[in-house]
N, CA and C atoms as a LAMMPS dump frame, in Angstrom:
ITEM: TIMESTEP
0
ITEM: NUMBER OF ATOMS
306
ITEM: BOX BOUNDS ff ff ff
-5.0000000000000000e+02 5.0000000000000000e+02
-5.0000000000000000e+02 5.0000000000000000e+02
-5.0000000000000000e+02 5.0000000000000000e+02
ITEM: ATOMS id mol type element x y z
1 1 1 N -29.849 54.788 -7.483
2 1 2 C -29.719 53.402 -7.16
3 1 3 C -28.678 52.736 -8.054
4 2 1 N -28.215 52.916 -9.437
5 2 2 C -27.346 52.372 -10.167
6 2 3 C -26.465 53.146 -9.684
7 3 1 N -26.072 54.164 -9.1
8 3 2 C -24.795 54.572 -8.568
9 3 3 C -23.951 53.887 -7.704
10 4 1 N -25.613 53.277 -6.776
11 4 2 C -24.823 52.091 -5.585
12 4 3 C -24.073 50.926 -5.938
13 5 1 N -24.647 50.583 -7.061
14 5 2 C -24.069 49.008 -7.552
15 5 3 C -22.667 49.202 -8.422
16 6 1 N -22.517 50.689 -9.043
17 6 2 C -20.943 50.868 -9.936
18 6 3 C -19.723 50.732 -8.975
19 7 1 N -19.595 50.788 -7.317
20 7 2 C -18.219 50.063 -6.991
21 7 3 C -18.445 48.433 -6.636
22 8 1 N -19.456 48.328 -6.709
23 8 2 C -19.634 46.359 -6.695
24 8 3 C -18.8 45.724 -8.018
25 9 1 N -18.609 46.24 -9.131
26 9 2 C -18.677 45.752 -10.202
27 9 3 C -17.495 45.918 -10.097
28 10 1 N -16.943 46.992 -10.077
29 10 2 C -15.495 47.692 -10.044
30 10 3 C -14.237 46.035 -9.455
31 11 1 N -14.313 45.645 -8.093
32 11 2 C -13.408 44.809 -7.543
33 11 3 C -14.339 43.296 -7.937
34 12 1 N -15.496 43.098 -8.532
35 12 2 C -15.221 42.06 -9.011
36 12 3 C -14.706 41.256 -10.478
37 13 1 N -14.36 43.036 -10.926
38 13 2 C -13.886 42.205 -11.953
39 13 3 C -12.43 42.548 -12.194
40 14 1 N -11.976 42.883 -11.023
41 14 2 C -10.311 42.989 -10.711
42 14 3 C -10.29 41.252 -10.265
43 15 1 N -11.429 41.196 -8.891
44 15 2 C -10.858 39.698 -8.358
45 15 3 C -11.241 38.681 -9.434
46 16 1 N -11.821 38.856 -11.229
47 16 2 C -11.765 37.657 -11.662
48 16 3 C -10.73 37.944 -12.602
49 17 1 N -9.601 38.773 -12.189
50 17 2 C -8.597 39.056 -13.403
51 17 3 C -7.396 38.355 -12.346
52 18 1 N -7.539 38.493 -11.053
53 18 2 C -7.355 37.565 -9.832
54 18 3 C -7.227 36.611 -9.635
55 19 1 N -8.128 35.572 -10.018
56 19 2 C -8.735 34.658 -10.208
57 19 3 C -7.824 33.781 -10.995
58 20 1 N -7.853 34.319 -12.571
59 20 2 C -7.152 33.583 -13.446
60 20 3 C -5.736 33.802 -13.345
61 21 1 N -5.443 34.692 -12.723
62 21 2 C -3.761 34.943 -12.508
63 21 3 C -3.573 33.637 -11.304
64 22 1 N -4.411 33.389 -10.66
65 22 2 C -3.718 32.402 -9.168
66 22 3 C -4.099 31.197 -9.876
67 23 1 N -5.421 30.743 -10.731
68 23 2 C -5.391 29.543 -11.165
69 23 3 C -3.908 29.464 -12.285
70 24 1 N -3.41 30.545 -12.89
71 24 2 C -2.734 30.072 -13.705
72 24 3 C -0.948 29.697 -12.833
73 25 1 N -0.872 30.321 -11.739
74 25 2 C 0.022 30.214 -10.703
75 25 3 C 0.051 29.195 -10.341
76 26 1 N -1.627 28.31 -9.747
77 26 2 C -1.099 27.038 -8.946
78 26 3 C -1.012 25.981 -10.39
79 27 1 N -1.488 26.399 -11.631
80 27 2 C -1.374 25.262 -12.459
81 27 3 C 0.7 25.076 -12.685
82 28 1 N 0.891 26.367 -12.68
83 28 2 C 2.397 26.561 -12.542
84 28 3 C 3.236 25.79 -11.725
85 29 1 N 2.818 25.934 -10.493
86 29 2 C 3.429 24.894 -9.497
87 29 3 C 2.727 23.546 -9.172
88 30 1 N 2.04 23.251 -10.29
89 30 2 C 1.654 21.985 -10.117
90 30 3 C 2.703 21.207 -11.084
91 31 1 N 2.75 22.192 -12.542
92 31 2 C 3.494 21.283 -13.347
93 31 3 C 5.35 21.053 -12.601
94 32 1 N 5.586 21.861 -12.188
95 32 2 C 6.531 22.09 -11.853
96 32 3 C 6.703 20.788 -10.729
97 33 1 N 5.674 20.351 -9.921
98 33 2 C 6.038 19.047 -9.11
99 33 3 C 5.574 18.312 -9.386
100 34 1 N 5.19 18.218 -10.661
101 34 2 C 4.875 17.412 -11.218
102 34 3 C 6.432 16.647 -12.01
103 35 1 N 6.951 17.981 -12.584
104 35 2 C 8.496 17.474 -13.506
105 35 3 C 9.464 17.326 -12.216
106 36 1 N 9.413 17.445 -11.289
107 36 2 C 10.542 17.628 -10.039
108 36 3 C 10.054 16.142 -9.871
109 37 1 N 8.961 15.521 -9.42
110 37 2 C 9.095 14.088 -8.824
111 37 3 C 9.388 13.156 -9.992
112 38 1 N 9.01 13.717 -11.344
113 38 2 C 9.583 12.775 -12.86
114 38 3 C 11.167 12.432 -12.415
115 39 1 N 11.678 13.791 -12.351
116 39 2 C 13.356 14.093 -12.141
117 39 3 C 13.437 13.192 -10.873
118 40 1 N 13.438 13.202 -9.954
119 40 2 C 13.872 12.16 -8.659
120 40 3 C 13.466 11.223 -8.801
121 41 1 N 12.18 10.72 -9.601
122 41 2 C 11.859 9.446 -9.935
123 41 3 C 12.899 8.657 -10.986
124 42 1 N 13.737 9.05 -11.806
125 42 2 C 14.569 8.711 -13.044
126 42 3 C 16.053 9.151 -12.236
127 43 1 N 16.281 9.676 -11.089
128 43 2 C 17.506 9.428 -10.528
129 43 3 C 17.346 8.074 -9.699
130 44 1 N 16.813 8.156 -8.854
131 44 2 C 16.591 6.958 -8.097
132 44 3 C 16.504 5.752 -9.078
133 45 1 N 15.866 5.582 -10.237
134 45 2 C 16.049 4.193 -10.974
135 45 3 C 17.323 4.214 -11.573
136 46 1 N 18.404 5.651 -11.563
137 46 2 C 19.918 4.853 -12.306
138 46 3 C 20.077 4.533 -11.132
139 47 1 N 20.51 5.085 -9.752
140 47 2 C 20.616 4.146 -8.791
141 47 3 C 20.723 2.671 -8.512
142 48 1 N 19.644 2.041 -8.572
143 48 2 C 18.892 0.936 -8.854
144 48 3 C 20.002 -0.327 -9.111
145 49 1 N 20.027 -1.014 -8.432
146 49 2 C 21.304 -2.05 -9.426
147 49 3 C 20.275 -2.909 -10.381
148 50 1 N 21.468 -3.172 -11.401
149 50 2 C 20.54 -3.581 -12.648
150 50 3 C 19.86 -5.056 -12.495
151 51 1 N 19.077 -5.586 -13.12
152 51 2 C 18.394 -6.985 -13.341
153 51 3 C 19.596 -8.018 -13.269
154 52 1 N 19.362 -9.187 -12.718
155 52 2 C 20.321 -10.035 -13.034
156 52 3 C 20.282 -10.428 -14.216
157 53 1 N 21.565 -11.437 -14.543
158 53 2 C 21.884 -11.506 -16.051
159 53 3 C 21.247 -13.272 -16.375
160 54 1 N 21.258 -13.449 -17.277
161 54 2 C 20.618 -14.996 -17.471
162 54 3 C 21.501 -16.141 -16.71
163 55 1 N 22.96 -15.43 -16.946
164 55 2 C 23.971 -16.745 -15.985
165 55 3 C 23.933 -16.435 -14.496
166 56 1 N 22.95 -15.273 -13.866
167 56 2 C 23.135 -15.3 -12.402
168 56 3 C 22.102 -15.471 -12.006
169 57 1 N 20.956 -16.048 -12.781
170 57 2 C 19.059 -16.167 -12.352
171 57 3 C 19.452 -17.408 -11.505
172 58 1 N 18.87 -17.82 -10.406
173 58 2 C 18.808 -18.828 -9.303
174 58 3 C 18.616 -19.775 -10.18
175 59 1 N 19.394 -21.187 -9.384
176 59 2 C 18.596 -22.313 -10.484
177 59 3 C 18.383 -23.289 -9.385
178 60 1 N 17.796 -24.59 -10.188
179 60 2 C 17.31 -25.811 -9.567
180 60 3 C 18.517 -26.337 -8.393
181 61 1 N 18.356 -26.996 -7.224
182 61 2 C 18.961 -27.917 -6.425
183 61 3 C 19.719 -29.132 -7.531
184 62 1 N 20.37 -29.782 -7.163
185 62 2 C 21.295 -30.812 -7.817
186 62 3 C 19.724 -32.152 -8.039
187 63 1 N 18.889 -32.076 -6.982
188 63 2 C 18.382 -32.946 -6.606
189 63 3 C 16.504 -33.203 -7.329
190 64 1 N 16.601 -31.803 -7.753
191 64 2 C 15.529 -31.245 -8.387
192 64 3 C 14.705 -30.142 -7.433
193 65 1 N 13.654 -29.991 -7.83
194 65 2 C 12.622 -29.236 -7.102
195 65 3 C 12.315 -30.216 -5.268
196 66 1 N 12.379 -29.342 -4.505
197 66 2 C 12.375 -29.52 -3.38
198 66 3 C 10.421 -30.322 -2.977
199 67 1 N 10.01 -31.182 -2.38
200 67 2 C 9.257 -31.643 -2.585
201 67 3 C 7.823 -31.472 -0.895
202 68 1 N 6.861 -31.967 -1.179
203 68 2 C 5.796 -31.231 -0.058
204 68 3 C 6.523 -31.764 1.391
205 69 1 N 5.907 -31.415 2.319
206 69 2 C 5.991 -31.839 3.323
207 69 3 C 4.79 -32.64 3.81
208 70 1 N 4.767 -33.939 3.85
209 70 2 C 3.287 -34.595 4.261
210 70 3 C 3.094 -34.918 5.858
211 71 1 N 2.45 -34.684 6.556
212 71 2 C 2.444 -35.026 8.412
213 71 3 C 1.297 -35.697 8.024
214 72 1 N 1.22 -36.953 9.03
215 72 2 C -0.412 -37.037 9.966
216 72 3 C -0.162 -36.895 11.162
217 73 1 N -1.079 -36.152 11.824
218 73 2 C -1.231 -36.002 13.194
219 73 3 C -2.973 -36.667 13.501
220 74 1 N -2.526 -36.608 14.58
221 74 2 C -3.837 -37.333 15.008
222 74 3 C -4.443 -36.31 15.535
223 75 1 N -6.496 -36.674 15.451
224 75 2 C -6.952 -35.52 15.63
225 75 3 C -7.819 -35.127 17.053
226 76 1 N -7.565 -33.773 17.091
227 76 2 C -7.526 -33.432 18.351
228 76 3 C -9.129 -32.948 18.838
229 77 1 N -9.688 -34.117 19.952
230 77 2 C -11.064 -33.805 19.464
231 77 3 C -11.823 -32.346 20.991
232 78 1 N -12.119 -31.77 20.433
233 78 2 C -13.251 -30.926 21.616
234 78 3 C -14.01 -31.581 22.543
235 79 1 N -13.814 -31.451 23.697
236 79 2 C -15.168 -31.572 24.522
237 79 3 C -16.479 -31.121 24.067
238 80 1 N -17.767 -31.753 24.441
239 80 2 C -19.008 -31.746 24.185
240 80 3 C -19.748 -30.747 25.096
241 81 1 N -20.28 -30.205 24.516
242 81 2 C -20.504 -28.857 25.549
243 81 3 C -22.007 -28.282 24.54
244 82 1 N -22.822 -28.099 25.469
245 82 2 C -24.118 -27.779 24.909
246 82 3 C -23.846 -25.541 24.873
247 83 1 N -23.16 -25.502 24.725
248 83 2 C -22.339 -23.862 24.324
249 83 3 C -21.123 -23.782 23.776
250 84 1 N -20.9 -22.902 23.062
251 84 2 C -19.827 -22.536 22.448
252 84 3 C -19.067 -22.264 23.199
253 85 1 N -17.396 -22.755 23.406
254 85 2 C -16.768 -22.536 23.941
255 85 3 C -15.704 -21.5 23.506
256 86 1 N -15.188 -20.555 24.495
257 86 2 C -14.394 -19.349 23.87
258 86 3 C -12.611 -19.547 23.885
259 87 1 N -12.119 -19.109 23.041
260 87 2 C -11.035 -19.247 22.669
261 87 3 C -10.178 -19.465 24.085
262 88 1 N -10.158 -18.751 25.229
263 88 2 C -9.565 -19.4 26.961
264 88 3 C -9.74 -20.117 27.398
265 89 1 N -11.033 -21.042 26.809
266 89 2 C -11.746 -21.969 27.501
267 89 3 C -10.651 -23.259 26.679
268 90 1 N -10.267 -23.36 25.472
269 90 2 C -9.564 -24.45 25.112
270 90 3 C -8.42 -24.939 25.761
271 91 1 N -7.412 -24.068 26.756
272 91 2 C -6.982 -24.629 27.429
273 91 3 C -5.646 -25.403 26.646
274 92 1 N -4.954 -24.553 25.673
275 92 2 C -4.149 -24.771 24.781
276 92 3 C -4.551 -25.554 23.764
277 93 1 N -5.439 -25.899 23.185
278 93 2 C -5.664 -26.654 22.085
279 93 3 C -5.941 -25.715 21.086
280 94 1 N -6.149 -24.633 20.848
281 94 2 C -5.919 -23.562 19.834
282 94 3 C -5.252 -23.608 19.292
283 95 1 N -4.135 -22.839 19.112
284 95 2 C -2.597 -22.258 18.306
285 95 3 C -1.662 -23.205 18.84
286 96 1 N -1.523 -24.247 20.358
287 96 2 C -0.553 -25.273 20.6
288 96 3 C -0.628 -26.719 20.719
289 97 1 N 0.561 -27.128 20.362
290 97 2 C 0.478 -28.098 19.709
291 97 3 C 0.031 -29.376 21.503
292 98 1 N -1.06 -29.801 21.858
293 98 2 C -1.537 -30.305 22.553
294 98 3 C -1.107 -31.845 23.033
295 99 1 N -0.588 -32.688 21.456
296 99 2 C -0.257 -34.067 21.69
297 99 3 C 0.729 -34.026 22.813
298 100 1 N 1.523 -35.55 22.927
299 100 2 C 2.054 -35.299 23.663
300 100 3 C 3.467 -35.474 22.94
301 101 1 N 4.905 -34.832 22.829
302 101 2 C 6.046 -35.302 22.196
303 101 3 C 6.526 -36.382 21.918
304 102 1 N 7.468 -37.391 20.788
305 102 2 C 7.212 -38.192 20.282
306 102 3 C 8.609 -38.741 20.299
């Protein structure tokens, strides 16, 4: 009976000599795209055009800062309806502008 089990032993301890040879392979090609996307990552930023300079940063209008926009509109009231009415049922009063032009 121990005769049966001496080629069991035999290929598993080839496949854990196996084992550490392929983990040490994919750790290989991990570092490796790992330094390849560093490298295309640091070409692409000389690429890059540089920061603007302090005399080309955008500046203020002559007039100053540009100021809100204030509207009143008048408000647009729903019909009374003992149900909720569904977004087709408004009949353009949703998303358009309903008044009448001015």
């Amino acid at each position: 009976m121990a005769a049966s089990h001496l080629p069991l032993t035999g290929p598993l301890a080839a496949s854990h000599g196996m084992s550490g040879a392929l983990l040490l392979l994919v750790g290989v090609v991990i570092v490796a795209v790992l330094l390849a996307a560093f490298v295309w990552g640091r070409r692409a930023k000389t690429r890059e055009p540089a920061p603007p300079r302090p005399g080309e940063q955008p500046r203020l209008p002559e007039g100053g800062p540009v100021g809100d926009v204030v509207e009143h509109r008048e408000p647009d009231e729903l019909p009374r309806t003992e149900r909720r009415l569904s977004p087709h049922e408004l009949k353009g009063k949703g998303t358009h502008d309903s008044s009448p032009p001015r």
